[in-house]
N, C-alpha and C positions, 0 to 999 in steps of 0.2 A: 970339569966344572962348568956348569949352563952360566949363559949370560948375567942372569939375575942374582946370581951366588956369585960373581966373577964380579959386578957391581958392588955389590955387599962387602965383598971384602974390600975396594980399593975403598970405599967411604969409612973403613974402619969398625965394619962391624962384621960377624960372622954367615956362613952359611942359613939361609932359611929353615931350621927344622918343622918339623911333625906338627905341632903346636905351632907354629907361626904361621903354618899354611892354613890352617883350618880357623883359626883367626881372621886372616884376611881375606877366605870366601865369607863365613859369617856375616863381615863388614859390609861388602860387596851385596850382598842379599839382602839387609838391610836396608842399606843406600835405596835397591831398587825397589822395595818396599814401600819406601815414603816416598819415595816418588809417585810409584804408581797409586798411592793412598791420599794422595795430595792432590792427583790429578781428579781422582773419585770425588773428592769435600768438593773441589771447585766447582767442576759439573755438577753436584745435587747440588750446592747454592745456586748456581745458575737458574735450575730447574725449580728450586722453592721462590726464589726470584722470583723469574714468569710467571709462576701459581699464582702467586699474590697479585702482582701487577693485573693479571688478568680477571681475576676477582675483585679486584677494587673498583677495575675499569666496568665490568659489568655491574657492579653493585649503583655504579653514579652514572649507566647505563650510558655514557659518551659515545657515539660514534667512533668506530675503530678504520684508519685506515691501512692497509699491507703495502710498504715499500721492500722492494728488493736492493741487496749490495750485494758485492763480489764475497763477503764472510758467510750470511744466514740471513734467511726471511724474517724479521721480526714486523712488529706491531707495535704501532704507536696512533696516539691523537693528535691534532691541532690543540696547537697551544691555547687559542683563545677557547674551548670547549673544556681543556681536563679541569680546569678547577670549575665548573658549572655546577653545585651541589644544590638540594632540590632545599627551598627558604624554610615551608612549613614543617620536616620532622626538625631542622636545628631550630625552630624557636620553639616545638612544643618539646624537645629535649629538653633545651634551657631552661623553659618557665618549669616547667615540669619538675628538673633538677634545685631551681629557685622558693620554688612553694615547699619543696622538700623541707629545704634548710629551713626557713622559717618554720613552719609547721614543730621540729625540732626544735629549734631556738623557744618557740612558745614552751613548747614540753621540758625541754630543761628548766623554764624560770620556772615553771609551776612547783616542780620539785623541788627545787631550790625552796620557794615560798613556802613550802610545806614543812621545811624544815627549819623556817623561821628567818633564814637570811636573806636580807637584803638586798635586791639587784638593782645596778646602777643601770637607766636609761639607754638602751643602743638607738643614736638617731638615725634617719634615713639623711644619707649626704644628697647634696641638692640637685647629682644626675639622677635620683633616687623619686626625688620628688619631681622632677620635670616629669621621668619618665613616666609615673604614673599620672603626672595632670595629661599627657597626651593621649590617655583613653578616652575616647567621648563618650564620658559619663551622660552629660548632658542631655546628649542625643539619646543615648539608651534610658532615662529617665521619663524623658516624653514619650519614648515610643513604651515606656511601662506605664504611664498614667494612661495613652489611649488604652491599653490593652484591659486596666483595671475599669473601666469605665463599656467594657463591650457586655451586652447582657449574655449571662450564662442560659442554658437551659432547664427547665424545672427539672429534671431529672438528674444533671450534674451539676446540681448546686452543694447538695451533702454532699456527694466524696471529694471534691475541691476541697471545701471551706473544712471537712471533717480532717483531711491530710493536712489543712498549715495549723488547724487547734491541737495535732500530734504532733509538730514540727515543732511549734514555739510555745505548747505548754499554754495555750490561751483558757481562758474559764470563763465559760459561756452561760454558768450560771449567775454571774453578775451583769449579763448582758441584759436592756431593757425586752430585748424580742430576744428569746431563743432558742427561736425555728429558724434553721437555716434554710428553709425554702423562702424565708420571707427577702432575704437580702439578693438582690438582682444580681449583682455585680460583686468585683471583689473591692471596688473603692466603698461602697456601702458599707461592706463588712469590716473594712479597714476603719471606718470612720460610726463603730458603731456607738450607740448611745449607753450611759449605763444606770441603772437601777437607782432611783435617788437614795435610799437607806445602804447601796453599794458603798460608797465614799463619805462617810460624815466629815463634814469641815471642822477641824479643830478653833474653837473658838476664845480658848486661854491663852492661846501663843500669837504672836503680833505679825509671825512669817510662819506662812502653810507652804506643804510641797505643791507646785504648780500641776506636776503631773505624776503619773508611775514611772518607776524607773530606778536606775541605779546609781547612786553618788558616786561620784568619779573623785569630786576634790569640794572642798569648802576651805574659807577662813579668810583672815585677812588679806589685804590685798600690798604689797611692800615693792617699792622701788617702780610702781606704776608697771607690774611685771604680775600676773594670773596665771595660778599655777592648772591648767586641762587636765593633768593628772600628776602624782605626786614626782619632782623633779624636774618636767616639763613645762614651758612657760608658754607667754605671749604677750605679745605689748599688749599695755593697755587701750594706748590712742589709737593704734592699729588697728584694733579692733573697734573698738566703739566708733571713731573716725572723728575727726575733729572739731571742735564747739564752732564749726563758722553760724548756724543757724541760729546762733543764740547773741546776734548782730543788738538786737535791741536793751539787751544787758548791760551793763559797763562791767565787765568782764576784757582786760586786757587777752591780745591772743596767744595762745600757746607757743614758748618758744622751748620750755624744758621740761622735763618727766615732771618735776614738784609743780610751774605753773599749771599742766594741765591736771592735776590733781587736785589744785586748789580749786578749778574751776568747778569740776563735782562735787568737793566737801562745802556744803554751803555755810555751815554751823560749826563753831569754834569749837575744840573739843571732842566733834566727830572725826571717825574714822573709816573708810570703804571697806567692805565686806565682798565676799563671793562664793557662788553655790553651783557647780555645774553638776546636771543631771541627765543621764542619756537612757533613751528611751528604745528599748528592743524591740525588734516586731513583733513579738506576743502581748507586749502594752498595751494597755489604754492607751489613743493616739492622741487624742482632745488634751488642751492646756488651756489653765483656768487662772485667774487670776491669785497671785500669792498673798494681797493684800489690800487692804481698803487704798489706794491711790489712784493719782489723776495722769492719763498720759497725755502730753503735749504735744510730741513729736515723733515721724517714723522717718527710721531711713536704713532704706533697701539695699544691698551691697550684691550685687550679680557678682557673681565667682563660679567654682568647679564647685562639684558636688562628689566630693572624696569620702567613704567610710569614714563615719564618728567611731566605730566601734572602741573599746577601752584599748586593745591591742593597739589601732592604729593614735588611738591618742599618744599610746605611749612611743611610737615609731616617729610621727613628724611632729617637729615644733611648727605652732602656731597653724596648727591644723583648722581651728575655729576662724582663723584671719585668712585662711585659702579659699573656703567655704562660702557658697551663700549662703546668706542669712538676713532678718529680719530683727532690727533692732529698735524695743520701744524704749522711749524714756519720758521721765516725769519728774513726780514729785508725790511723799507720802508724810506723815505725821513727823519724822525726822528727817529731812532733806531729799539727797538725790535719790532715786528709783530707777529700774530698768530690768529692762526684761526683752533677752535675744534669743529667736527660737533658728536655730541653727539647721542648714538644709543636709544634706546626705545622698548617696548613691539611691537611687530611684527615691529619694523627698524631694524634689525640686519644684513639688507643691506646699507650700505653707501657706493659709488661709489664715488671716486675722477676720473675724465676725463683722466688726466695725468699721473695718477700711476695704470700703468696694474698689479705691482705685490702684490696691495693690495686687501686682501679676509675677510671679515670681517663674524662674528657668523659661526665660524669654530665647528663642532664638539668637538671638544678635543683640550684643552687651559689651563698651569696650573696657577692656583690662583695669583696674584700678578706680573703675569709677562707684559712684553711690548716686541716690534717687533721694531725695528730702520731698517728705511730707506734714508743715505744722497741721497741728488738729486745732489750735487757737486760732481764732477770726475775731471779726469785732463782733461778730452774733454770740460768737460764743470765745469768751476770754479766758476760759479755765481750760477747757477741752475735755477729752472724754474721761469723766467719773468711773472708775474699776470698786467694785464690791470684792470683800474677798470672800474665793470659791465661785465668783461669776465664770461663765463661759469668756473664754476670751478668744480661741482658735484653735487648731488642729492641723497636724501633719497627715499627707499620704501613707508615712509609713511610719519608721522609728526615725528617732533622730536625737537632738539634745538640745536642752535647757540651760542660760546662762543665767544666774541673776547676781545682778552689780549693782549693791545700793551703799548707802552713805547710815552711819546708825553711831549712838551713843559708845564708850569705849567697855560699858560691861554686856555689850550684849552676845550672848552664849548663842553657837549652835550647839542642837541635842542630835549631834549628830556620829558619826564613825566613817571613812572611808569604807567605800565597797556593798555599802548597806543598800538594801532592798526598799522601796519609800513606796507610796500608795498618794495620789492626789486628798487635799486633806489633812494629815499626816504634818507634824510640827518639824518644823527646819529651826526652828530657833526664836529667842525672845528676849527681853531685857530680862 
C-alpha cells in the first residue's frame, strides 16, 4: 500500500480508487486553469488601462513625462497640467447642449398648445438671469447701430435688404419708397416710412394700436402687479418708477401697492388698464400716438437690453423692469396715460420725435437709476399735445409697447391674446 492510500486508511476512509484519481487531476487542472486565466483578465485590464490612459492623455494633449522604477517604465503627467482641459469646446458643448433643451422645451409647449392644454410658466432662477445680463448686449447693440448706419453699395443694396424681406416676411408693398436701391443703409430701411392709405387710423374707438405687432397680454391691472404675458408679472412701481416728479401735486408719497395706485387713478370710479405689444423685426418699426393726449413727463431708465421676444417673456419675470426703456406719461380725456417704448437686444436706440434731449444705451449708466424729463415749463404749462395716429417715435429694430392708462370701469378691449394688430387698428373703447 503507497503512502497516500496508507493515509487514507488511518483518517478512516478507504483506498484511492479509479474514479477518485481522475477526479482529482481534473480538479487540479482546473485550479491551474483559473489561474492562468486570471493572470490573462489582469494583464489585458492592464493593457485596456494604458490604452485609455494614454488616449485621454493625448486627447487633452498634456505633456507626458517617462519615470523609471525597479517594476516597469510607465508614463505619467504633472499634476498641476492633467486636468488642463481646453475652455472653448466645454462651453460650446454646454451652450450648445443648453440651447438644445430649450429649443425642445419651446417644441413640447407648442404641442401641448395644440392640443389645447394649458402650460404653467417655467421661470428662469435668478443665476439664470444674471447669467445672461453678463452678455454685453449693450456693447453688441452699439456696435449694430454703427454697422446699420455704414452705407451699403448700389449694387448690394437688393440682396441684403431682399434676404431680411425673406427672413421676416416684410411687405414692401406698403412701403412709401419701394426701390430698394433707394434706401442707403440698413437703419433707413429699418426706419422706413409707410404709405398714408397703408394704416387708416380708426376713428370710432377712443384707444388705436400704437404700432404693428403682436398682443402679448391686455386687461386690467390688479394688486399693482402687470401681467408681460399670461401668468407672468411685474411690479407696477417698478416699472413706471416712482411719483417723486410729481412734487408740486399734493399727492402724499408712496408707501403701499394701493397708495401708489391711487396716485395714477385720478377719477373716482376709474380703474388702470394695460396693453402690451411686441413688435418683430419684419414690423413697422415707427410708433404713433394711441390717442388724443397731453404728455408731461419723460423718464428714461438705462438697463440691459435682453430679448422682448414672447418666449423670453414667458421665461423671466419682470423682463420689461430689466430693460431700458422710455417712459411717457400724461394725461387724456379720462385721467392717467402713458406710453413705454421698451428697448431690446440690438434696440438700444429709441428715438421720441419731440425730445431732442433724449439719448438712450449710453455707454456708462449706473445700476438702478432713471433720467427725468418735465415737458411743463412756465412757457408752456400743459406740455406736449399728442393727436391720435401722430408720429410719435421709432425703434432701430423690433421691440415692445406698454400702455398703462386709467379709463372708466366699462371700457372693453376688442381684443384676443396672441392677435396680430396693425397701427391704427382699435384696442379698445367705452
Amino acid at each position: 500500500m503507497t503512502s497516500h492510500a496508507r493515509l487514507a486508511c488511518e483518517r478512516g476512509r478507504g483506498p484511492l480508487r479509479g474514479g477518485d484519481k481522475m477526479a482529482a487531476s481534473l480538479g487540479r487542472w482546473c485550479w491551474h486553469f483559473l489561474r492562468e486565466d486570471g493572470r490573462w483578465r489582469t494583464s489585458r485590464l492592464h493593457c485596456e488601462n494604458t490604452s485609455l490612459s494614454h488616449f485621454l492623455l493625448s486627447f487633452w494633449k498634456v505633456p507626458l513625462q517617462a519615470i523609471n522604477t525597479d517594476a516597469r517604465k510607465m508614463h505619467t503627467a504633472p499634476a498641476r497640467t492633467l486636468f488642463l482641459l481646453r475652455p472653448l469646446p466645454i462651453l460650446l458643448a454646454t451652450g450648445g447642449g443648453y440651447l438644445g433643451y430649450r429649443q425642445y422645451e419651446k417644441y413640447r409647449e407648442r404641442e401641448l398648445e395644440k392640443l389645447g392644454l394649458e402650460i404653467p410658466p417655467k421661470l428662469a432662477g435668478h443665476w439664470e438671469v444674471a447669467l445672461y445680463k453678463s452678455v454685453p448686449t449693450r456693447l453688441l447693440s452699439r456696435a449694430w447701430g454703427r454697422l446699420n448706419q455704414v452705407e451699403l453699395p448700389h449694387w448690394l443694396r437688393r440682396p441684403v435688404y431682399s434676404l431680411y424681406i425673406w427672413t421676416f416676411g416684410v411687405n414692401m408693398k406698403e412701403a412709401a419708397v419701394e426701390d430698394l436701391h433707394h434706401y442707403r443703409n440698413l437703419s433707413e430701411f429699418f426706419r422706413r416710412k409707410l404709405k398714408p392709405q397703408a394704416r387708416p387710423v380708426c376713428g370710432l374707438h377712443s384707444v388705436i394700436s400704437p404700432s404693428d405687432g403682436r398682443i402679448l397680454n391686455f386687461g386690467q391691472v390688479k394688486n399693482c402687479e402687470v401681467e408681460q404675458v399670461k401668468g407672468v408679472t411685474y411690479s407696477l412701481e417698478s416699472f413706471l418708477g416712482p411719483r417723486t416728479y410729481m412734487e408740486d401735486l399734493p399727492l402724499p408719497p408712496a408707501s403701499s401697492c394701493d397708495s401708489f395706485r391711487n396716485q395714477l387713478v385720478t377719477q373716482e370710479g376709474n380703474e388702470l388698464y394695460h396693453c402690451v405689444i411686441y413688435l418683430a423685426p419684419g414690423d413697422y418699426h415707427c410708433f404713433h400716438s394711441p390717442t388724443d393726449w397731453t404728455v408731461s413727463h419723460r423718464r428714461h431708465f438705462p438697463g440691459s437690453l435682453m430679448s422682448v421676444n414672447p418666449g423670453m417673456a414667458r421665461w423671466i419675470k419682470e423682463l420689461f423692469c430689466h430693460n431700458e426703456r422710455v417712459v411717457l406719461t400724461g394725461d387724456w380725456k379720462h385721467g392717467f396715460f402713458s406710453l413705454t417704448a421698451v428697448g431690446a437686444t440690438n434696440v438700444g436706440s429709441i428715438r421720441i420725435y419731440f425730445d431732442q434731449d433724449l439719448h438712450t444705451n449710453s455707454p456708462r449708466y449706473s445700476k438702478g437709476s432713471y433720467n427725468d424729463f418735465s415737458f411743463v415749463t412756465h412757457a408752456n404749462k400743459e406740455g406736449v399735445p399728442m393727436r391720435k395716429g401722430e408720429h410719435l417715435g421709432e425703434f432701430n429694430l423690433g421691440s415692445t409697447i406698454v400702455l398703462i392708462f386709467e379709463a372708466p370701469k366699462d371700457f372693453n378691449f376688442r381684443l384676443k391674446a396672441g392677435q396680430k394688430i396693425r397701427f391704427g387698428e382699435a384696442l379698445g373703447s367705452l
